[in-house]
Every structure is written in structure tokens, then in C-alpha cells.
C-alpha positions as CSV (number, residue, x, y, z in Angstrom):
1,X,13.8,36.3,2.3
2,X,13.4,32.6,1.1
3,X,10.5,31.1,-0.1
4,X,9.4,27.1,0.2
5,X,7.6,25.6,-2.6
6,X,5.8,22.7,-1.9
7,X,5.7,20.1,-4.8
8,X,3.9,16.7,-5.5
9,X,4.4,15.4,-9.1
10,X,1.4,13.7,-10.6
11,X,2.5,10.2,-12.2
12,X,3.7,6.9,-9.3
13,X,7.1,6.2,-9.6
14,X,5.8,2.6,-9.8
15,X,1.7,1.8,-9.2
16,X,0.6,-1.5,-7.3
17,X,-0.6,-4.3,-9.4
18,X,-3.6,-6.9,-9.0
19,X,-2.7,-10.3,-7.6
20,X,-4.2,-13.4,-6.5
21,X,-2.8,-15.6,-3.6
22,X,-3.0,-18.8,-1.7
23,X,-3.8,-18.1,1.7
24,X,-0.3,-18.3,3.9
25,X,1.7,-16.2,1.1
26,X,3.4,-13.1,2.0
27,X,2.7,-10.5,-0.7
28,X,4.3,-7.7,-1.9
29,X,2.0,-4.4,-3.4
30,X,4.9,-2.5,-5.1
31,X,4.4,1.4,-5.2
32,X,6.7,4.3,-5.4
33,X,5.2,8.0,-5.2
34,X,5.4,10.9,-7.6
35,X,8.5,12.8,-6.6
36,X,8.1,15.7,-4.9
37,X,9.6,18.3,-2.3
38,X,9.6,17.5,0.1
39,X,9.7,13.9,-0.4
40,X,6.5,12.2,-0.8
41,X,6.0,9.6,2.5
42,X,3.1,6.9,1.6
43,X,0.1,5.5,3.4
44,X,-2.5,2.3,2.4
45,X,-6.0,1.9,2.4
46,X,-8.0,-1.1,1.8
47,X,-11.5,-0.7,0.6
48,X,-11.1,3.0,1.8
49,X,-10.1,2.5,4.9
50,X,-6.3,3.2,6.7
51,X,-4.3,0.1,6.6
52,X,-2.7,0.3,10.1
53,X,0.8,-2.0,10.2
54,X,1.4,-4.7,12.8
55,X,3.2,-8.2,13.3
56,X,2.1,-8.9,9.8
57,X,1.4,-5.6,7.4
58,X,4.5,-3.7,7.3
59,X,5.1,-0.8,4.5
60,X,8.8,0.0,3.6
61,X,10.7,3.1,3.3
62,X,10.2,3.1,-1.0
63,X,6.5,2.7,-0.3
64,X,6.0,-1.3,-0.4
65,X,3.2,-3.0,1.1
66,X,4.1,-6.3,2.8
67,X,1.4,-8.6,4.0
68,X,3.1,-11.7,5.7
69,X,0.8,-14.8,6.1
70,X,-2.0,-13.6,4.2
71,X,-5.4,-14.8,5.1
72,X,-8.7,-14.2,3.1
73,X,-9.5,-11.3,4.8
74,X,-6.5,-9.4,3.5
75,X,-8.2,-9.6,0.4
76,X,-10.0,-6.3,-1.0
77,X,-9.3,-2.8,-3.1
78,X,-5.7,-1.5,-2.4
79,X,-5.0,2.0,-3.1
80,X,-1.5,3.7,-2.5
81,X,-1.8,7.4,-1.1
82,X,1.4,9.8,-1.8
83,X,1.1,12.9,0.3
84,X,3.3,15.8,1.8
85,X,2.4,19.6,2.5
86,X,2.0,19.9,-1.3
87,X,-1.1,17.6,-1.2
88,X,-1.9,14.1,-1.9
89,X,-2.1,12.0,-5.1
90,X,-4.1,8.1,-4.7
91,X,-2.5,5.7,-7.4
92,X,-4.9,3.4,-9.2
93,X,-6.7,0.7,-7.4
94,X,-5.3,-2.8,-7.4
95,X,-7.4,-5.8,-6.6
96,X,-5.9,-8.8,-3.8
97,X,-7.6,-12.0,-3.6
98,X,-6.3,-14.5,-1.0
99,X,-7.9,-17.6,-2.0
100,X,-7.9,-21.0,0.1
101,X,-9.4,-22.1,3.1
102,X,-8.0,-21.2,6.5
103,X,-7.4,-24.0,8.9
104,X,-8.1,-23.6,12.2
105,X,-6.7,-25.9,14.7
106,X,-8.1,-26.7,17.7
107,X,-6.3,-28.4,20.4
């Protein structure tokens, strides 16, 4: 007979840090979950809600969030959420402010 245990440690490998940005820069929120077993996967949310990747917001395989061309309404509460059958762990909130005014061009 074998038995699984599911595990999720408690303390980010590496927690995502405040930042402030000109609008147009790409940004990088650094986290890295708690190991675990099986190995945590990671998922966003800004002010609570999913953050859902496309042509611009990517996350890596380590956990990174990537915001290319940020505009000011990238800005907002970002929390890092660890999870696998053992449960989920949130890491501490960090703040991004994209500040600048966007241009929009009009032909």
C-alpha cells in the first residue's frame, strides 16, 4: 500500500515587492512559492481578482509576473497565490503604480 502526502510549506521562496513605474515599462513582480509536493504551480490576482495572461501579462514557470507595456491601469494590489492539492498559501500584497499619462493617438 502507498500512501501520498500532500505538502505546501508556509514561507515564499521569494515575495513580490512594491514598485512604481512610468507608463510603457515592462515590470517584473518576482515570486517563488513555498516548496511543496507536489510542486507548488502559481496564479495572480490584482485587487482580488484573477489576473488572466495575454499579449502582454505573462507569468513564468518560477512564478514571475511580467507586465509588458504597462499602462495605468495595471496599477493596483498584487498578491501571489501558491496552491497544489495540499492547499494554497497568498504571499503578502505588493503595491504597482504606473504613473504617466497615456497618449492616445488619433489618426
Amino acid at each position: 500500500m502507498c500512501f501520498c502526502v500532500a505538502v505546501l510549506g508556509s514561507d515564499f521562496r521569494e515575495q513580490p515587492r512594491s514598485a512604481e513605474v512610468a507608463v510603457g515599462t515592462d515590470v517584473l513582480l518576482g515570486c517563488r512559492a513555498p516548496r511543496g509536493e507536489p510542486e507548488p504551480r502559481v496564479r495572480w490576482q490584482r485587487n482580488g481578482d484573477p489576473v488572466r495572461p495575454d499579449d502582454r501579462i505573462s507569468v513564468s514557470e518560477t512564478g514571475t509576473l511580467r507586465i509588458r507595456d504597462s499602462n495605468t491601469e495595471d496599477s493596483g494590489t498584487y498578491v501571489c497565490v501558491a496552491y497544489n492539492i495540499g492547499g494554497e498559501k497568498e504571499s503578502s500584497p505588493a503595491r504597482l503604480t504606473v504613473r504617466g499619462a497615456q497618449i492616445n493617438v488619433k489618426c
